[in-house]
SELUM-626827 format. One record per residue (C-alpha): residue number from 1; residue in three letters; chain; x, y, z. Coordinates in pm, 1 decimal. Example, Ala and Ser with C-alpha at 12.3 -4.5 7.8 and 13.67 -1.06 7.14 Angstrom:
<pts>
+-----+------+-----+----------+----------+----------+
| seq | type | mol |       xx |       yy |       zz |
+-----+------+-----+----------+----------+----------+
|   1 |  ALA |   A |   1230.0 |   -450.0 |    780.0 |
|   2 |  SER |   A |   1367.0 |   -106.0 |    714.0 |
+-----+------+-----+----------+----------+----------+
</pts>
This chain:
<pts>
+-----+------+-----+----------+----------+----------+
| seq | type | mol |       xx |       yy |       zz |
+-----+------+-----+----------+----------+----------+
|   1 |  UNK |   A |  11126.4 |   9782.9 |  14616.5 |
|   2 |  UNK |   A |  10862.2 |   9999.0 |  14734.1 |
|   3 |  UNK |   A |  10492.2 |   9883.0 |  14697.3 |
|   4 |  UNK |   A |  10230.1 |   9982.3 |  14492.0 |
|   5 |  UNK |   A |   9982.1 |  10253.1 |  14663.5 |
|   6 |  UNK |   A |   9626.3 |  10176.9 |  14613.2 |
|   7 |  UNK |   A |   9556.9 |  10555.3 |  14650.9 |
|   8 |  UNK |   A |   9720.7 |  10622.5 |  14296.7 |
|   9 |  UNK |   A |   9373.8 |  10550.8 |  14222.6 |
|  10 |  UNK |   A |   9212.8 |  10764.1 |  14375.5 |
|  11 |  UNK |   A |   9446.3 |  11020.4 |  14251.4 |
|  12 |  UNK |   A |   9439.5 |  10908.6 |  13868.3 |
|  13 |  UNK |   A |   9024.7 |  10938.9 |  13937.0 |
|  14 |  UNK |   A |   9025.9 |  11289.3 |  14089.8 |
|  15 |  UNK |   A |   9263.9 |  11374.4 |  13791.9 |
|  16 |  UNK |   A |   9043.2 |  11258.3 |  13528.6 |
|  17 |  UNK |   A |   8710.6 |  11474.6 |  13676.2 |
|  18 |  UNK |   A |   8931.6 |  11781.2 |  13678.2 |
|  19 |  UNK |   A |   9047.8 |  11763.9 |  13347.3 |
|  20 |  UNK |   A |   8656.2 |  11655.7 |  13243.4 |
|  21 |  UNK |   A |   8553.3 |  12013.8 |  13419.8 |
|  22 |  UNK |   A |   8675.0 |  12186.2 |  13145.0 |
|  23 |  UNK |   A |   8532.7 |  12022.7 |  12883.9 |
|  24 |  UNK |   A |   8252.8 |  12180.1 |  12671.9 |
|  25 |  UNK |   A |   8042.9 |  11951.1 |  12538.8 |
|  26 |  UNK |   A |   7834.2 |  11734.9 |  12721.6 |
|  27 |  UNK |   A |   7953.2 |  11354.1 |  12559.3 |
|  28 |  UNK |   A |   8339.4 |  11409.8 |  12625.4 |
|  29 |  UNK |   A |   8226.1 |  11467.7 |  13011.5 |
|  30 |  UNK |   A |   8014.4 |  11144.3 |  13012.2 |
|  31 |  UNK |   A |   8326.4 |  10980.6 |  12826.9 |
|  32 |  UNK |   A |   8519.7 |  11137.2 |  13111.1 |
|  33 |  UNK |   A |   8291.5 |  11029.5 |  13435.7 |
|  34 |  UNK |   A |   8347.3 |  10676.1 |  13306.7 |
|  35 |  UNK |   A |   8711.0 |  10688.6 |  13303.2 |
|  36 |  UNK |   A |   8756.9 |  10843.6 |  13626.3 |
|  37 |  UNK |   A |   8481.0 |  10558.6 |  13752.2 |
|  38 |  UNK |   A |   8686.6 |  10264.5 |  13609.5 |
|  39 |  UNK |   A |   9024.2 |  10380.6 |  13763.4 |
|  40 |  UNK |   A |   8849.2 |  10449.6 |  14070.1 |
|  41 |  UNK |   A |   8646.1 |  10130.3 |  14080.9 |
|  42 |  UNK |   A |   8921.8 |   9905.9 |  14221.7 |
|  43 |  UNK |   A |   9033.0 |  10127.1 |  14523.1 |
|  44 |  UNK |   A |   8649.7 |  10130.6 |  14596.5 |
|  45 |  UNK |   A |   8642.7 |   9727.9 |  14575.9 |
|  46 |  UNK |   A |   8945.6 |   9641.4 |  14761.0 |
|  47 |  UNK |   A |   9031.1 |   9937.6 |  14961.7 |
|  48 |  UNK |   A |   8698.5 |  10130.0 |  15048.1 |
|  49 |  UNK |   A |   8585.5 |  10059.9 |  15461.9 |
|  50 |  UNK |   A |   8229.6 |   9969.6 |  15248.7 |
|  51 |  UNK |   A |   8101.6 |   9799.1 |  15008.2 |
|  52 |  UNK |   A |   7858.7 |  10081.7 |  14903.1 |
|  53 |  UNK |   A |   8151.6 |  10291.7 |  14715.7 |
|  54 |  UNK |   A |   8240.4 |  10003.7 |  14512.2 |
|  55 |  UNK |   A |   7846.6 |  10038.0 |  14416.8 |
|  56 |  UNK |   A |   7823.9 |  10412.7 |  14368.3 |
|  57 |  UNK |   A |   8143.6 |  10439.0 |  14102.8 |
|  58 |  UNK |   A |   8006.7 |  10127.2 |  13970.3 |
|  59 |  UNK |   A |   7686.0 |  10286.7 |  13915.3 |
|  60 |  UNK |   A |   7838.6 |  10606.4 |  13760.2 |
|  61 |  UNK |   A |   8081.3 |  10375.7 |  13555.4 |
|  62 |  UNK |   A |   7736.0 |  10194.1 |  13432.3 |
|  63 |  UNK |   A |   7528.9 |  10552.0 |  13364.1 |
|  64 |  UNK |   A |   7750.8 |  10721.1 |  13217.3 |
|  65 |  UNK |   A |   7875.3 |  10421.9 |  13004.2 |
|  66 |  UNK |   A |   7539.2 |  10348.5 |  12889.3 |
|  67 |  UNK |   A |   7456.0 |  10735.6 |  12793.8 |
|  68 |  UNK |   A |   7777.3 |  10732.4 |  12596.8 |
|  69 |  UNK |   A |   7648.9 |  10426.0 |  12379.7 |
|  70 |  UNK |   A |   7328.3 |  10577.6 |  12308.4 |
|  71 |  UNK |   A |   7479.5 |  10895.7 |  12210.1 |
|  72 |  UNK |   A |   7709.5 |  10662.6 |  11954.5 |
|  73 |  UNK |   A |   7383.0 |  10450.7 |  11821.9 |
|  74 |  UNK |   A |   7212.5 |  10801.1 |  11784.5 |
|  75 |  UNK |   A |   7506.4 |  10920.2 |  11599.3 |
|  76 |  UNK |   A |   7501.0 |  10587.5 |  11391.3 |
|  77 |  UNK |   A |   7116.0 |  10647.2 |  11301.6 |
|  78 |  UNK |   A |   7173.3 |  11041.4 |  11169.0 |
|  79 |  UNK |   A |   7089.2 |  11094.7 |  10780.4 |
|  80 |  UNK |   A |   7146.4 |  11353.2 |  10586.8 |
|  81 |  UNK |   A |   7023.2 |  11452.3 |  10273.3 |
|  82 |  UNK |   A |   7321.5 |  11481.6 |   9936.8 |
|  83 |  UNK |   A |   7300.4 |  11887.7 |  10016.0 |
|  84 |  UNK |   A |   7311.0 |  11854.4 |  10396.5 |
|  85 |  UNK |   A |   7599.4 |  11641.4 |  10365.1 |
|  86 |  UNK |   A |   7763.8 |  11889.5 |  10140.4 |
|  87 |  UNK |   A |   7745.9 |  12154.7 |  10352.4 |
|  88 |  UNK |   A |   7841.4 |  11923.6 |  10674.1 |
|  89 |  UNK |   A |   8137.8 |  11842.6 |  10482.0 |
|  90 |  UNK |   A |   8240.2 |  12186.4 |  10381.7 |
|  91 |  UNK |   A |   8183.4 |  12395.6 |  10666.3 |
|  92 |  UNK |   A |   8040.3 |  12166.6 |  10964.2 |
|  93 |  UNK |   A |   8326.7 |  11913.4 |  10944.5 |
|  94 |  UNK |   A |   8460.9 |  11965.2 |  11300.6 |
|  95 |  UNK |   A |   8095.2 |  11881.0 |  11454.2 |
|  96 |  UNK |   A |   7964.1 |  11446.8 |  11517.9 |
|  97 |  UNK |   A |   7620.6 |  11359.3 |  11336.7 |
|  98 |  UNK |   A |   7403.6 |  11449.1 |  11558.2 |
|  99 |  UNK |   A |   7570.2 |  11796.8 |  11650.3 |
| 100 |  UNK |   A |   7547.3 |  11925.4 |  11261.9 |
| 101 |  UNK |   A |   7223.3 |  11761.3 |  11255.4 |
| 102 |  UNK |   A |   7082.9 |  11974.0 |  11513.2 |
| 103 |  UNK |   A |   7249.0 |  12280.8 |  11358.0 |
| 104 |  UNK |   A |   7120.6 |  12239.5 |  11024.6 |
| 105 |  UNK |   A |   6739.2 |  12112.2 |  11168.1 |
| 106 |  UNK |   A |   6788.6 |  12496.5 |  11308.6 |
| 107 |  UNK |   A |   6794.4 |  12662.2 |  10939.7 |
| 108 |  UNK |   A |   6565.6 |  12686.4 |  10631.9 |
| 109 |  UNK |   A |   6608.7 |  12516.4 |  10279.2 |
| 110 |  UNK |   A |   6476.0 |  12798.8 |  10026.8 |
| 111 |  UNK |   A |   6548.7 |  12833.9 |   9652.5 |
| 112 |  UNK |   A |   6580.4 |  13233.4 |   9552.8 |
| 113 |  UNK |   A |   6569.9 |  13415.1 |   9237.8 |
| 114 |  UNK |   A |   6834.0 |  13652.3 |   9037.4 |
| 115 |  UNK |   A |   6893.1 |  13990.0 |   9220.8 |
| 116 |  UNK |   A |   6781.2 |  13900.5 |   9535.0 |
| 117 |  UNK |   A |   7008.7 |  14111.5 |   9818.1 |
| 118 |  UNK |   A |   7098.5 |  13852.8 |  10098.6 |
| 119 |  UNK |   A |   7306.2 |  14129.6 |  10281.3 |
| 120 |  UNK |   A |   7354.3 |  14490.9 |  10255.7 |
| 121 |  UNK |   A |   7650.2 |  14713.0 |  10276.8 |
| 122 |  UNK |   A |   7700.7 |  14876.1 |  10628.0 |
| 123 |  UNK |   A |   7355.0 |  14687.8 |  10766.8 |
| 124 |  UNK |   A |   7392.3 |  14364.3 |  11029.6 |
| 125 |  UNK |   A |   7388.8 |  14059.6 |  10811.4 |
| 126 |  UNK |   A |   7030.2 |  13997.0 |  10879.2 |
| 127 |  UNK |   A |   7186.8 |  13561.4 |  10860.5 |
| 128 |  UNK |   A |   7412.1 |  13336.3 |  10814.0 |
| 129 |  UNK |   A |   7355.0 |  13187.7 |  10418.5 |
| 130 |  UNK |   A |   7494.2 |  12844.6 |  10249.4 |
| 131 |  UNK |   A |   7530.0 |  12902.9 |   9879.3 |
| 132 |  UNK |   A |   7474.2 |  12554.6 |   9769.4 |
| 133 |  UNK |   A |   7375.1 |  12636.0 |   9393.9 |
| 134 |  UNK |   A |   7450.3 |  12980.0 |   9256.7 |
| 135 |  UNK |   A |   7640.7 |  13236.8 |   9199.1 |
| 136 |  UNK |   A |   7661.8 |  13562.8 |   9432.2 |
| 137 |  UNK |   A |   7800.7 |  13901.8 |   9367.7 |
| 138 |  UNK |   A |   7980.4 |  14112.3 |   9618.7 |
| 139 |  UNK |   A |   7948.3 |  14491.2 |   9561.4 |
| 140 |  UNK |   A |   8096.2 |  14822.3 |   9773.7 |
| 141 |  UNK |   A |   8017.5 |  15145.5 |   9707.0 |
| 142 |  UNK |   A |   7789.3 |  15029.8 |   9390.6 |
| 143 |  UNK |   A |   8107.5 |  14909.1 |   9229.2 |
| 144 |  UNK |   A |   8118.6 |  14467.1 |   9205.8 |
| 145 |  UNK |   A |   8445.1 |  14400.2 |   9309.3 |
| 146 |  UNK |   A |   8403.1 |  14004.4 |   9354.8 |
| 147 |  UNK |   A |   8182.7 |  13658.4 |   9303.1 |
| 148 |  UNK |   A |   8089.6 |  13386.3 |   9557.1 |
| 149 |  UNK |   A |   7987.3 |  13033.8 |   9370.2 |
| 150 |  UNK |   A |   7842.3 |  12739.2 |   9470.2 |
| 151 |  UNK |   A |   7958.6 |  12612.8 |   9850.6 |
| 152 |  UNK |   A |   8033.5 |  12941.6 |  10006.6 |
| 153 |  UNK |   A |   7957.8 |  13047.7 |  10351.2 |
| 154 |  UNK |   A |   7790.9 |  13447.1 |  10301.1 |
| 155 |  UNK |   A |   7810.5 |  13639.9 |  10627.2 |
| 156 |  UNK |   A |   8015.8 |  13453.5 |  10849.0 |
| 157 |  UNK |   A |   8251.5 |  13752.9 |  10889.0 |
| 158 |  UNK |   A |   7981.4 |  13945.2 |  11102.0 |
| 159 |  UNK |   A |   7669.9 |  13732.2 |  11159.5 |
| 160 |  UNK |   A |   7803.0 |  13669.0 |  11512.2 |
| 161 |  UNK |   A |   7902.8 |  14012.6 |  11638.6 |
| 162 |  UNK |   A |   7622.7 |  14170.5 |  11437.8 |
| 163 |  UNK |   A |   7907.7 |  14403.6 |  11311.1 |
| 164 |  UNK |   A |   7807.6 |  14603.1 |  10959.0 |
| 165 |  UNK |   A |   7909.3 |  14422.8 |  10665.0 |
| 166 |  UNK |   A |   8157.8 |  14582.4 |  10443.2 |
| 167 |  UNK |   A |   7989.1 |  14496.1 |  10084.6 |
| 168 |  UNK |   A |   7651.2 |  14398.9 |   9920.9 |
| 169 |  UNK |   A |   7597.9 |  14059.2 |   9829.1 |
| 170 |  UNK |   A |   7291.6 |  13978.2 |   9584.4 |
| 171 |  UNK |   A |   7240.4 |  13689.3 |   9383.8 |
| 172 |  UNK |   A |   7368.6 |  13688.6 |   9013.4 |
| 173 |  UNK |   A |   7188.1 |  13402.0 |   8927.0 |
| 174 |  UNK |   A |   6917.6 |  13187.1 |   9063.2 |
| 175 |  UNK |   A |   7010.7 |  12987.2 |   9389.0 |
| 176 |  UNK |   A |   6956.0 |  12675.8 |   9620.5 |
| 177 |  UNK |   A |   7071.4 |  12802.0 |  10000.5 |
| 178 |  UNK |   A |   7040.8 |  12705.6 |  10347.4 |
| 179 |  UNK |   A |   7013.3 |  13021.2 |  10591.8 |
| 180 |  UNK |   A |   6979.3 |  13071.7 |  11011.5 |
| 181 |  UNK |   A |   6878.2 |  13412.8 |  11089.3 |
| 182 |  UNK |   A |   7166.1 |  13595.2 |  11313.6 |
| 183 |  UNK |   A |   6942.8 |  13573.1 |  11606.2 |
| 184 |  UNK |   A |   6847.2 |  13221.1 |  11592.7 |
| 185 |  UNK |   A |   7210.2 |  13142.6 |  11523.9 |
| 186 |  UNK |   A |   7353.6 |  13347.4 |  11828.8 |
| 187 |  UNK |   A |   7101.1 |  13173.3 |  12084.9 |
| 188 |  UNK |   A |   7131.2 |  12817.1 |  11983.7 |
| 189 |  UNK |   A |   7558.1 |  12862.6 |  12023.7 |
| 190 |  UNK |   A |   7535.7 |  13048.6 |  12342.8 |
| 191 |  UNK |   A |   7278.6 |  12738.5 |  12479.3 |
| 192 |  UNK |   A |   7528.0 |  12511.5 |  12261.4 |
| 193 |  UNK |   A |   7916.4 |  12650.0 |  12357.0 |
| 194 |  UNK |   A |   8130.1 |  12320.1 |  12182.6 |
| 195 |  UNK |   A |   7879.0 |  12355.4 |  11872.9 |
| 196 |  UNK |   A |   8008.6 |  12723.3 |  11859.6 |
| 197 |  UNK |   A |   8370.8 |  12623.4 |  11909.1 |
| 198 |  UNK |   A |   8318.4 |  12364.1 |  11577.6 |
| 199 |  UNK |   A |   8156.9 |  12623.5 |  11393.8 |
| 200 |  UNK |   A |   8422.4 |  12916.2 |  11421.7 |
| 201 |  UNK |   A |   8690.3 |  12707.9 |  11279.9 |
| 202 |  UNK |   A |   8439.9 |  12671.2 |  11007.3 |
| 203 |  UNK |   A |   8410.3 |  13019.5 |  10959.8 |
| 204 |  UNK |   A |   8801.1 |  13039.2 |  10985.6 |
| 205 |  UNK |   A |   8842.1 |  12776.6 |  10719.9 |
| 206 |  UNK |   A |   8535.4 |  12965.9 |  10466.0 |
| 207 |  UNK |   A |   8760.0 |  13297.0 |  10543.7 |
| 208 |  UNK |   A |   9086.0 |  13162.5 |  10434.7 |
| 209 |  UNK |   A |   8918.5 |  13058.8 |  10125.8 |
| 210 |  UNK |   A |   8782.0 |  13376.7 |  10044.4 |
| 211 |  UNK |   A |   9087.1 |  13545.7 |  10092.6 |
| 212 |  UNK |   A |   9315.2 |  13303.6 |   9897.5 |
| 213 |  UNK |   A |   9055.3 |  13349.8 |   9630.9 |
| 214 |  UNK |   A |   9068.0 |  13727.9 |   9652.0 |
| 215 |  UNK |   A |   9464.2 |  13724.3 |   9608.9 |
| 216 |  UNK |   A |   9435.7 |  13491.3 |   9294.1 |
| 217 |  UNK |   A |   9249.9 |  13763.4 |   9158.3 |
| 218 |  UNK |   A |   9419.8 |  14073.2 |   9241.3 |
| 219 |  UNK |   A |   9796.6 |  13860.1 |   9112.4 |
| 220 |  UNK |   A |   9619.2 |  13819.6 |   8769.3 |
| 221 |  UNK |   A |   9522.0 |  14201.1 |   8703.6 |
| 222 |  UNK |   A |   9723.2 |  14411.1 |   8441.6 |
| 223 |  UNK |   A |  10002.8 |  14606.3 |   8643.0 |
| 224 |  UNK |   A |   9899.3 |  14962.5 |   8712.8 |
| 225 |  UNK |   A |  10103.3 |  15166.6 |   8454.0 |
+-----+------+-----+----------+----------+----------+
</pts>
């Protein structure tokens, strides 16, 4: 039977750093670096002409292990208040602790009154808003032709192309909402790419909602005669 070659690895190490290349965010390459380091590490003991390999994988093993623990006891140490954690779980589900942290640290808490227009009809949606307490109501062509309530994303159809929005949305009630202007919202995900990847499926999920929401209504009106 044919032996073993040490230089699988090597392979299995070069492997692991291509497949870490493509990844976005910046703790699944660390988690990456230290794989490819511990497969490498015995070729480097055993097989290396010098013992100063075996001490530079071990020392990327070591750094990279150590930044990946601190990321996790950072994680561990994240709070969030009852309305953060609301909106984390409704729309920021795909993103760790610290990630939605971050986001969220990036917006405003504000409580608004009864007719207040977040967004205007074939305008940029000026942000993105979090209805956490309220009730919103979506008008086109000065007709109201729907409601948003409590939980819903407003915006997140156009904030990030700055595209005009298709409706009016002003408040129908007095409100408790978290908001990132458009511009502030486009920088941090172009500094922040695998936040930005999180956050569209977000978006996705909020736009699904809306739509199953719209066809509940339209199935209960009166048949046109």
């Amino acid at each position: 039977m044919a032996s073993f070659d040490p230089a699988w690895f090597g392979y299995g190490a070069l492997l692991l750093v291509l497949a870490t290349s493509f990844a976005l965010d910046l703790s699944h390459v660390r988690i990456g670096l230290a794989l490819a380091a511990l497969i490498g590490l015995p070729l480097a003991l055993f097989h290396a002409p010098g013992a100063g390999y075996a001490l530079l994988v071990g020392l990327i093993l070591a750094v990279n292990l150590g930044q990946v623990g601190r990321n996790l006891v950072g994680d561990a140490k994240v709070t969030f208040s009852a309305e953060e954690q609301e909106l984390r779980r409704l729309h920021f589900e795909g993103l760790g602790a610290g990630a939605a942290r971050r986001l969220i640290d990036q917006g405003h808490w504000i409580s608004a009154r009864r007719g207040e227009v977040l967004i205007r009809e074939d305008q940029a949606a000026p942000s993105l808003f979090y209805l956490a307490d309220g009730v919103a109501t979506i008008r086109r062509e000065g007709s109201d032709v729907g409601t948003v309530s409590g939980g819903a994303l407003i915006g997140e159809a156009t904030v990030l192309d700055g595209s005009h929005a298709t409706g009016t949305v002003l408040l129908a009630s007095n409100a408790r909402m978290w908001f990132i202007p458009a511009h502030a919202l486009r920088a941090y995900l172009a500094a922040n790419p695998a936040i930005a990847a999180a956050l569209h499926e977000g978006f996705a999920r909020a736009l699904r909602g809306k739509l199953a929401n719209a066809n509940a209504r339209i199935a209960d009106l009166p048949p046109i005669a």
